[in-house]
N, C-alpha and C positions, 0 to 999 in steps of 0.2 A: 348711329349704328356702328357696332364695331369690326372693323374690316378681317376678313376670314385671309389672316398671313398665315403663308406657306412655312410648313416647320419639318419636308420629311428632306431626307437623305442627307444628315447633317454629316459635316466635317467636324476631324478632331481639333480642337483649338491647341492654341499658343499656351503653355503656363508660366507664366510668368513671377518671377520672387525679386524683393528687394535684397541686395547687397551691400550691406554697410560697409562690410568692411572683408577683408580676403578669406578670412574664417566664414562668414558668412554665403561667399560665389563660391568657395569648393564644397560646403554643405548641401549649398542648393540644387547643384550640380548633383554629387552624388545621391541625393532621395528625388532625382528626376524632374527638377524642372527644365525646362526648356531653352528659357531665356531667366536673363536678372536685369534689372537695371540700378544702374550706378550712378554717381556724381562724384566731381571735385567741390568738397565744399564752400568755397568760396563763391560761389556762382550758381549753386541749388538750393533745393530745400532739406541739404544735406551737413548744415551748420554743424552738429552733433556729432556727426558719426567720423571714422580713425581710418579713412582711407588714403592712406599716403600715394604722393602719382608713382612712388616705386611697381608700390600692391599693385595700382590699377593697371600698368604695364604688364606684370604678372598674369590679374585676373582677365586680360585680354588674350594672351597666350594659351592659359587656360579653357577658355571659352571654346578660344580658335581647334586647339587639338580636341577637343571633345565634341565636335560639331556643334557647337550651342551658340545663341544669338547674347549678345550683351546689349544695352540701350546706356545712351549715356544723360543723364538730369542734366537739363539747363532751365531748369522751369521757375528761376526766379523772377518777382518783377522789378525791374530795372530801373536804376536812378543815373541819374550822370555822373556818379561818382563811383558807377560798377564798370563805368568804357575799358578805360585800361585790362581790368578784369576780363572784364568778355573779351579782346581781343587775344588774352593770354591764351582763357578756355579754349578758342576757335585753333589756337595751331595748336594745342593738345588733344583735339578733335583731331585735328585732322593731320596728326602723326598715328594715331590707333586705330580709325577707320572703325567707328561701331558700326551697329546694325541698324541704326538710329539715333534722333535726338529728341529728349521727349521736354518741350517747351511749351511754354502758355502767355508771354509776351509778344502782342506781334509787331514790336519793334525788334522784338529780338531775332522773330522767324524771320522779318523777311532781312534781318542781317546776314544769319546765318545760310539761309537761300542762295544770296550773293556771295557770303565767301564762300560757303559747301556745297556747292548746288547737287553733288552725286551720291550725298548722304541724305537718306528721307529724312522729313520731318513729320513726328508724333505730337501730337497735344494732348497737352495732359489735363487732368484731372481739375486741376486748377483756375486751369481756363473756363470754367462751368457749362460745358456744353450739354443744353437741355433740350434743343431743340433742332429738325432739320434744317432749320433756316441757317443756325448756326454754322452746324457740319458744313453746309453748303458753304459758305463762306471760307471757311479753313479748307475745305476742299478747293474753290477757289485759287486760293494762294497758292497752294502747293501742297499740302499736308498729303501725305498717306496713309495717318492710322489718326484714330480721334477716339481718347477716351472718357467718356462718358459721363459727365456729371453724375452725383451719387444722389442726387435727389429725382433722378429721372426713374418714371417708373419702368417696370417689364413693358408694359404694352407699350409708351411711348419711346421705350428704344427699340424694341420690333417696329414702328412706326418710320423713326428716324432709319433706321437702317433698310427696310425698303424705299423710300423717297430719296436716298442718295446710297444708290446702289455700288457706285464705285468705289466708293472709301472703306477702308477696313475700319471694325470699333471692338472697341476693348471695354471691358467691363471689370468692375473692382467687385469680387467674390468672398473675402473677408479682409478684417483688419477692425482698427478703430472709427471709431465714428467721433465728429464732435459739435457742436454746438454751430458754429457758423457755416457760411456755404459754402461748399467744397474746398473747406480748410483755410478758406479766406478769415482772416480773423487777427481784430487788434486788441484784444483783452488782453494778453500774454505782454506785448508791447507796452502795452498802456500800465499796466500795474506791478510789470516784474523786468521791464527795459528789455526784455526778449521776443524778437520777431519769431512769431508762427513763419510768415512768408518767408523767412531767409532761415527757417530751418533750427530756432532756438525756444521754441515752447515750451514754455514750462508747464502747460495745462490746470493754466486758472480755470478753467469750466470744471476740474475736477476738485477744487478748493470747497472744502468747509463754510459756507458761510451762515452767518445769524443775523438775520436781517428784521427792521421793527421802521416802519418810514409812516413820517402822517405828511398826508398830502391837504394841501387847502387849496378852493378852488378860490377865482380871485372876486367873482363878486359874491362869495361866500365865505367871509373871514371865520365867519363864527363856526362854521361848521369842519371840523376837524375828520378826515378820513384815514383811518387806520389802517397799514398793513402791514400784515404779522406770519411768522411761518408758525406751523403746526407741527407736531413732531416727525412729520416724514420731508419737509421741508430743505433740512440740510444741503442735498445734491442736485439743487436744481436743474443744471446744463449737465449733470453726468448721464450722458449716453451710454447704452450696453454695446456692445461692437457688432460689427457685421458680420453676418455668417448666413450665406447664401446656398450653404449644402443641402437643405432641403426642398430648396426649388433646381435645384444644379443638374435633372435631367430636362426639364425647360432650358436652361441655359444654354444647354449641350444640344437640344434640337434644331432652337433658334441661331445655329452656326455663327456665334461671334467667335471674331480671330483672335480673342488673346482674354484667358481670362489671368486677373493680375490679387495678388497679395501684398496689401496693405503693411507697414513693418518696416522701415527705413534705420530705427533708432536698434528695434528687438535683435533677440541672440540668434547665434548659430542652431541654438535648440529652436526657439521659435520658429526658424527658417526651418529646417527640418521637420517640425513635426504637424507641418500646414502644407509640406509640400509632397511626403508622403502618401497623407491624407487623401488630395485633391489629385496627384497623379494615380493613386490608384484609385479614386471614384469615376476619375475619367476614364480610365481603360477598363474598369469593367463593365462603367455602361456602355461602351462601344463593342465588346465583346458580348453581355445578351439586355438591348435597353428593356427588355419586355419585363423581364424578374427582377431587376435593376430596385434598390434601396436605399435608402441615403442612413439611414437608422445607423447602420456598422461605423458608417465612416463619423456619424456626428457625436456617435460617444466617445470616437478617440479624441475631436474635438474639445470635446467637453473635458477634456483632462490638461490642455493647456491652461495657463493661470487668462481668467478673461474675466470681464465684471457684468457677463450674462451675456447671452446673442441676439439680438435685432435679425429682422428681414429688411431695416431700414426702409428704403420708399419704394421697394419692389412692389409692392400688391397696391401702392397708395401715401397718404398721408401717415405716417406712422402715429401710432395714438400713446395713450401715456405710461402702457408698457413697456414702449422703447427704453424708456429713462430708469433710471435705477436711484430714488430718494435717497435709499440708506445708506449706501457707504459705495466707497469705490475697493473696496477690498474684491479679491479673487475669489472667483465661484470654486475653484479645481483644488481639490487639495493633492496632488499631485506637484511635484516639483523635478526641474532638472538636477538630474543627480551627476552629472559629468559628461566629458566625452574621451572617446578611447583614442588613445595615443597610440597603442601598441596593445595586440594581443596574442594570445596560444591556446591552445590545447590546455594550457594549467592555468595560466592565470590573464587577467586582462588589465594593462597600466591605464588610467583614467587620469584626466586632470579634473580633482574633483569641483561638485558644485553646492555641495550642500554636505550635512554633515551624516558619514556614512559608520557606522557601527558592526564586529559581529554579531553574524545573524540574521543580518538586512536583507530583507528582500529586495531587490530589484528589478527593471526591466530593462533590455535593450531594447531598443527601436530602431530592426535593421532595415536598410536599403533595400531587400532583398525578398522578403515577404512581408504580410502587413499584419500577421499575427505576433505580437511582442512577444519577447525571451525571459519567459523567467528565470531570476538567477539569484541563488541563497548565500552569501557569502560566508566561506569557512575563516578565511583567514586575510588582514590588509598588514600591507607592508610598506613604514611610510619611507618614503623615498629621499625625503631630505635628510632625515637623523636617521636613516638604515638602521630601520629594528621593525619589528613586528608591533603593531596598538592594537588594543580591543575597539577604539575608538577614534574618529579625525573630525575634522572640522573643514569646510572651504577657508580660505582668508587671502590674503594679498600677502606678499608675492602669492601666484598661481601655485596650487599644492599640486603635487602628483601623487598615486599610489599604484599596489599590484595589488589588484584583488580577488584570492584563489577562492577556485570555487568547483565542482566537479560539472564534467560534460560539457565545456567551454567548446566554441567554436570561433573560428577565426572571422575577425571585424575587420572590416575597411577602418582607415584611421577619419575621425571626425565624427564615426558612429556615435549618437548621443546614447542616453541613461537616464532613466527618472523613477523617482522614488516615492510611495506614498506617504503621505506625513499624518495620518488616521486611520 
């Protein structure tokens, strides 16, 4: 029988965004999330991402004048030849003072316990907590926030989170999805020398393959067993990604503290236009849940580059919709078209991101309402050889431009831009 959990008078949750990198936590920040979390790479599952300890001194600053929480990654799993490392991490810990540490080794919690003990400790994702037994356990030790395995469904984290009533839990609302359990995964190691767990996947589950195997059974020599892929065959372990916006006024009644986005490696644009999104689907259903929709917010969704949305193991066992055979190309034809460096009344400087022309329509996507800007461009002026083009292109070095346009209004700087390309 399924137990009747209480879900009225909910609290606003925590929103939580990754931050790769300083472009990324002033983004975050300015389209309203809450909290971000970070890492020094060397010691997360942040291998990838351009965050030098200068920025993270910065992005701590930042945080602090803004009122905002920062979480610092230590959530790798640890070998003896990471000690040195972790002892580094712990006094750069603990010269920054986060808001936490969100870790999944518990050789490594209960080091940092011992050397931090006035810094909570979060678990992550990584850790696979699917169960109360588990929470309990990490409760136990020390923990104060426990996030959630992504294979646990709705009802069994309404579950876990009444039978350990004391511990805060966090839940992942979108982002990627992939093949192994909760990100745990040696295929990327195994075939391309790059750890998943230390943050260097290359995403063999999203590889091309053509696969034709004949199996023999051993006291059946003679009999030969075929297996062959069929044309839809190609993307076997390609996952579509998570997007939880259509169940997200359950998420919002059932009061968890912190819901978190997926995105450690993505852009400044990605980071913006997921946290837009989910800050403002949050505050309008706490301002009326009864009329409350998710429709508005999932087509702006649908306009980031993703390779389809999953509900993943919310309702259950995901079935063979989750997966996407065909390709891992982008559903959105939508793209980031820049971000604003500088604007006015006449014109707006962008560093661009894609290749902009007179004529072009585009959109801002301000901080500040969640109906995008349309804006026609009359005239771009490129910045590096000071003259006026009919035409530009992105490329390395970073391009900038001014692109006049009539009825311009003033952007915060990091305002993003996106451009249809059909």
């Amino acid at each position: 029988m399924t137990k009747n959990y209480n879900l009225q008078s909910p609290a606003k949750p925590e929103l939580m965004l990754p931050a790769g990198n300083l472009d990324c936590l002033k983004t975050a920040f300015l389209y309203g999330a809450d909290s971000v979390y970070v890492g020094a790479p060397a010691m997360s599952l942040r291998a990838r991402t351009k965050f030098p300890i200068d920025d993270l001194y910065q992005g701590f600053k930042i945080a602090r004048s803004h009122e905002k929480k920062i979480y610092f990654a230590l959530n790798i799993f640890s070998k003896n030849s990471d000690m040195e490392r972790l002892n580094q991490s712990a006094e750069l810990i603990e010269d920054m003072r986060p808001d936490g540490i969100i870790v999944s080794d518990p050789g490594v919690f209960i080091y940092l316990k011992n050397r931090l003990p006035d810094i909570p400790l979060h678990i992550s994702t990584q850790a696979n907590v699917c169960s109360s037994l588990t929470a309990k356990f990490w409760q136990s030790l020390g923990a104060k926030m426990c996030v959630l395995g992504r294979e646990t469904t709705f009802l069994q984290s309404l579950q876990i989170k009444q039978e350990v009533p004391n511990l805060k839990f966090e839940i992942f609302v979108h982002g990627a999805m992939c093949i192994s359990y909760s990100g745990r995964c040696l295929m990327s190691a195994f075939m391309a020398n790059r750890s998943a767990n230390a943050g260097q996947c290359a995403h063999s589950c999203r590889w091309k393959y053509k696969s034709k195997l004949v199996l023999t059974e051993e006291l059946r020599p003679q009999e030969n067993l075929e297996m062959f892929e069929d044309e839809r065959g190609s993307y076997i372990m390609n996952s579509k990604d998570l997007c939880l916006m259509p169940k997200l006024d359950k998420i919002l009644a059932a009061q968890f503290n912190a819901l978190k986005i997926e995105g450690r490696t993505k852009s400044p644009y990605y980071t913006a236009q997921t946290a837009r999104v989910y800050r403002n689907a949050i505050d309008d259903y706490f301002l009326n849940p009864q009329t409350w929709s998710y429709k508005p917010y999932m087509d702006e969704l649908q306009t980031l580059q993703n390779r389809g949305y999953t509900l993943g193991f919310f309702d259950g066992q995901p079935d063979e919709y989750a997966q996407d055979y065909e390709d891992t190309a982008s559903k959105s034809d939508w793209r980031n078209a820049g971000y604003i460096i500088n604007s006015s009344e006449d014109f707006l400087e962008i560093e661009i991101c894609h290749k902009l022309k007179k004529g072009d329509r585009v959109q801002v996507l301000t901080p500040f309402k969640f109906k995008p800007i349309d804006i026609t461009i009359d005239q771009i002026y490129d910045n590096l050889n000071k003259c006026f083009v009919d035409n530009i292109s992105a490329g390395k070095p970073k391009q900038s431009v001014k692109i006049f346009a009539k009825n311009l209004e003033i952007f915060p700087k990091h305002t993003v831009m996106r451009i249809k390309i059909s």
